[in-house]
N, C-alpha and C positions, 0 to 999 in steps of 0.2 A: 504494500500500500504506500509504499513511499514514508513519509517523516509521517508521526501520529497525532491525530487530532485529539486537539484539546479543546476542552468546554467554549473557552472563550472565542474558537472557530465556530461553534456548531451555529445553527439554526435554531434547533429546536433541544430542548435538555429536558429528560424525564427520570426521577429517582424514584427509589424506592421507598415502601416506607419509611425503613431505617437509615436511610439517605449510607448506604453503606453502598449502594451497587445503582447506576445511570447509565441509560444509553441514549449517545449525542449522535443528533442528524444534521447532514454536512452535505453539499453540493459538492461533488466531483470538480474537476477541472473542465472537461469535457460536456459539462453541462448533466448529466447523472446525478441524483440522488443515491446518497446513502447511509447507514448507522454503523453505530459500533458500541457495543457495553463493555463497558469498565467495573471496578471492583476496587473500594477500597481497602488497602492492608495498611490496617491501624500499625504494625510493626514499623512498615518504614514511612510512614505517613503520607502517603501518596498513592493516586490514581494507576491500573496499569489495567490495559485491554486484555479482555478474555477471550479475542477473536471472533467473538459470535458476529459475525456480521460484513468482520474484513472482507475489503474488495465489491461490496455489493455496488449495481450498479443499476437506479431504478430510475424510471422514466420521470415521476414526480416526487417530491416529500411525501405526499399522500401514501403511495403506494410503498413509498420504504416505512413509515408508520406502518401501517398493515403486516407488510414484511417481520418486522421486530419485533409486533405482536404476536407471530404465529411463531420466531425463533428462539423471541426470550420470551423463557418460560411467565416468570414473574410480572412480566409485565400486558402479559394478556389479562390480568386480572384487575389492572388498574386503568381507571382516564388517562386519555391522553389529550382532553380538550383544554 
């Protein structure tokens, strides 16, 4: 995926409840949508992707929301409005 996307790239940012695990949507270069979920480890205090999602490449936001809902688990359970 090239260098990794950080929140303050995203478009759109959705946490969990415990605000320990988010997955941020990003426009491609190319004009594609996409996400990627991250994971907080309290150990080294900082964010690091869990690849759920690396490399996606969706025609709109819309349709990578949908995408991340059906790939992360966690977060088919939650709004994403």
């Amino acid at each position: 995926m090239g260098r990794r996307m950080q929140e303050g790239e995203a478009l759109k940012t959705i946490y969990d409840c415990d605000l320990k695990k988010r997955v941020c949507f990003y426009q491609n270069s190319d004009g594609t949508f996409g996400f990627l979920e991250w994971k907080f480890w309290a150990e080294e205090d900082s964010w690091a992707p869990t690849r759920i999602g690396q490399g996606s490449r969706l025609s709109t936001i819309e349709d990578a929301i949908r995408e991340a809902r059906v790939r992360v688990e966690w977060l088919g359970s939650l709004s994403t409005d």
